[in-house]
N, C-alpha and C positions, 0 to 999 in steps of 0.2 A: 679285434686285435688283441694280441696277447703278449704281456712281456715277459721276458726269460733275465735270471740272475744267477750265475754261476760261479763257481769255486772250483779250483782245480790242484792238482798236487800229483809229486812225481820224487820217489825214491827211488833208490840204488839196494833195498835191500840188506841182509845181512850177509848173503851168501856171494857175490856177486860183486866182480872191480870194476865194474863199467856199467852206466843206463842205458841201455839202449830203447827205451823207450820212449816216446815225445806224443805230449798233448797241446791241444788250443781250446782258448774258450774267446769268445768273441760276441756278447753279450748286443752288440751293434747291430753285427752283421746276424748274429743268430745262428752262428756255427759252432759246433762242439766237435772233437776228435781225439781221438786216441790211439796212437800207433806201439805194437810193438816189435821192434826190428829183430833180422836174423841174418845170419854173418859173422863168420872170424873177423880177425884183423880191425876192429873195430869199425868194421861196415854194416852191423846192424845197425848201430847208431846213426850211421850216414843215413843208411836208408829210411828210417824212421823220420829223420827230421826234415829231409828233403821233399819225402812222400806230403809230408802236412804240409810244410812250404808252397808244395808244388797242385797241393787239392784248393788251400786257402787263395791261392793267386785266381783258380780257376773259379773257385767258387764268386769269390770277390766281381771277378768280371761278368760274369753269368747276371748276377745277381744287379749290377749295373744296367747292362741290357734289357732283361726281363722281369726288373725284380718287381715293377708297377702287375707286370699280367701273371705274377704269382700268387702275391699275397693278397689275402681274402678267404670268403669261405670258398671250401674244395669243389671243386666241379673235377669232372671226368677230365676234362683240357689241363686244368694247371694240374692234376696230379700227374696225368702221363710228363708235362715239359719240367715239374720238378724234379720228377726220379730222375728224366733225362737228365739237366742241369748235374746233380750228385753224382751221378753214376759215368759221366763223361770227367769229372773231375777228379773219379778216382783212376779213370782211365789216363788221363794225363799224366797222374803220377807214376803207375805204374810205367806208358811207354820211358818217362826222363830217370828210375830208379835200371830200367831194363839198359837202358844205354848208357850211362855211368858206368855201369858195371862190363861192358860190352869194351867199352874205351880205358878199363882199369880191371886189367885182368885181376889183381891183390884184390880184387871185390867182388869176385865172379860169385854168383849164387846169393850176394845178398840180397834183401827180400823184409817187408813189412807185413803185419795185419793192419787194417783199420777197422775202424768204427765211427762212423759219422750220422751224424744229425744236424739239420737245418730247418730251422723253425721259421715260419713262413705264416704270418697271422695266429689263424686260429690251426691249425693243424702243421703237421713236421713232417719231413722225409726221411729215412736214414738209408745208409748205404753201410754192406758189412761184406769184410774180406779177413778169412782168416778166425782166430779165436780168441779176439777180445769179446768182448761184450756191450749191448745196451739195456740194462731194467726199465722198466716203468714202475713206479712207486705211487699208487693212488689207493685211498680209500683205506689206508694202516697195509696194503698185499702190492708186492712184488713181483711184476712179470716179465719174464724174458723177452725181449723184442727181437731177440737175432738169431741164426739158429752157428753152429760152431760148425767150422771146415776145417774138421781130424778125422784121421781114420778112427777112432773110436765113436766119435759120434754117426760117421758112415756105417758102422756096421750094426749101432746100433740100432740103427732108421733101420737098418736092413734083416733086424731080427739077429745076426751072428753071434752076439755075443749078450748077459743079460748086463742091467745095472751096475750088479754086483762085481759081476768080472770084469766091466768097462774102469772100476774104481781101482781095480787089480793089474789092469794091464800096462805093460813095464813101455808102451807107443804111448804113452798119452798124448803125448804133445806133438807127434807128428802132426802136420800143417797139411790138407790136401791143397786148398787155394793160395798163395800168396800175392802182392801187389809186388812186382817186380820181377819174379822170378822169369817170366815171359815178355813180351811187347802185349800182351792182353792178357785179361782175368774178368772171370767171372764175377758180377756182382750183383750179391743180393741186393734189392733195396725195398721199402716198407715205406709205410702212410699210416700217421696216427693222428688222431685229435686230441686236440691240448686244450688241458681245463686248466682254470685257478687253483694252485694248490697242488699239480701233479711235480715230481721231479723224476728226473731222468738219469742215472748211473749209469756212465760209460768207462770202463773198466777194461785193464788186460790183466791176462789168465794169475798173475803173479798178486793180485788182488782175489779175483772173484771163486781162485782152487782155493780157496782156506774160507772160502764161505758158505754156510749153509743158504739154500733159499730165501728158509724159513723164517732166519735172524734179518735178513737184507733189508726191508721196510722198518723195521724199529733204530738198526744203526744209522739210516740216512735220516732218521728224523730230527735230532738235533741241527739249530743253527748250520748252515752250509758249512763255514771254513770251520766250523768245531767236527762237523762228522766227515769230513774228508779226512782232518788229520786223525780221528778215531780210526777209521777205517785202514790206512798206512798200517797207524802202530798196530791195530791188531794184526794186520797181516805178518807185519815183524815178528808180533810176539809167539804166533803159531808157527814159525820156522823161518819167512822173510828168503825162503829159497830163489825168488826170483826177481826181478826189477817188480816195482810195484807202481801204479799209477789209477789215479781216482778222475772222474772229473762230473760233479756233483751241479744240472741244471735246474733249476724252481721256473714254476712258471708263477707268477703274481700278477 
């Protein structure tokens, strides 16, 4: 068994009248999240909070039912019925963020990313929609767990365009997946083992565009709530153009 201690935090940025971002940390139940919304009319916001509302409720019950024939070490079984459990919860939310909007035309088009992780023993699930983020931070190196749903990272995959011009291109932030925008979405989900000592950075793009890689494992290394609020302010201090949201797990 492995326990998880978390710190989380959620700015409004410099640029920027509203958050429409929302995270959880739930150190209990073993679930982390990070949403960040999209929408006029301050319906990304709605959707954002609702989405995590509407994953934690699902998770929560899952976890009720099956949580004795998840947790433990991984077999073939619980890791297919864990991704299942995550990846039906992100489907939850997506169908109640689709219908909201469906019943409130002033909402149409709103829409979330997530990033989720559920730690389950000694290993964790994640599920990802969209272009927040998850790191893994082990060993002083930092590695991406999630892969980003934008057209620049699609074309990247796909050879069109190189690095350089992906850093250049005025789409960045086009979304190809979102939770909501449909009554379904595709969702990635992932399986990692958790050591003593590993944390986990779940982040959206308003955090992790102002980050080098490279830098990522040495600013998570201080004290949890001392490098989550570092990591805000830096994001501030290099321009703070977006909502910013950190949410910083240890495993011990």
């Amino acid at each position: 068994m492995r326990t998880v201690r978390s710190s989380g935090l959620s700015h409004v940025g410099r640029q920027r009248d509203q958050n429409q971002d929302a995270f959880l940390c739930d150190d209990e139940l073993g679930l982390y999240v990070v949403a960040d919304g999209v929408g006029g009319c301050a319906a990304g916001e709605v959707a954002s909070r609702e989405a995590v509302e509407a994953l934690y409720g699902m998770a929560k019950r899952g976890m009720s039912s099956l949580g004795d024939k998840l947790i433990g070490d991984l077999t073939e079984e619980r890791a297919r019925s864990a991704c299942r459990l995550l990846e039906g919860a992100v489907q939850a939310a997506t169908y109640m963020i689709f219908a909201m909007a469906e019943l409130d035309r002033t909402r149409n088009g709103m829409g979330t990313t997530i990033s989720a992780m559920l730690a389950l023993g000694t290993y964790a699930v994640t599920a990802q929609v969209g272009d927040s983020r998850i790191y893994q931070i082990r060993d002083r190196e930092a590695v991406l767990l999630t892969e980003d749903h934008t057209l620049v990272a699609w074309e990247l995959k796909q050879g069109i365009i190189t690095p350089e011009q992906a850093q250049l291109a005025p789409y960045r932030n086009i979304i190809t997946r979102v939770v909501g925008g449909r009554d379904y979405v595709q969702v990635d989900t992932g399986l990692v083992d958790l050591r003593p000592g590993d944390r986990y950075l779940l982040c959206s793009d308003g955090l992790h565009g102002y980050l080098q890689d490279s830098e990522i494992a040495s600013l998570c290394a201080p004290e949890r709530d001392t490098a989550v609020r570092s990591l805000i302010d830096l994001a501030n201090h290099r321009g703070g153009h977006d909502n910013i949201t950190a949410v910083l797990a240890e495993i011990v």
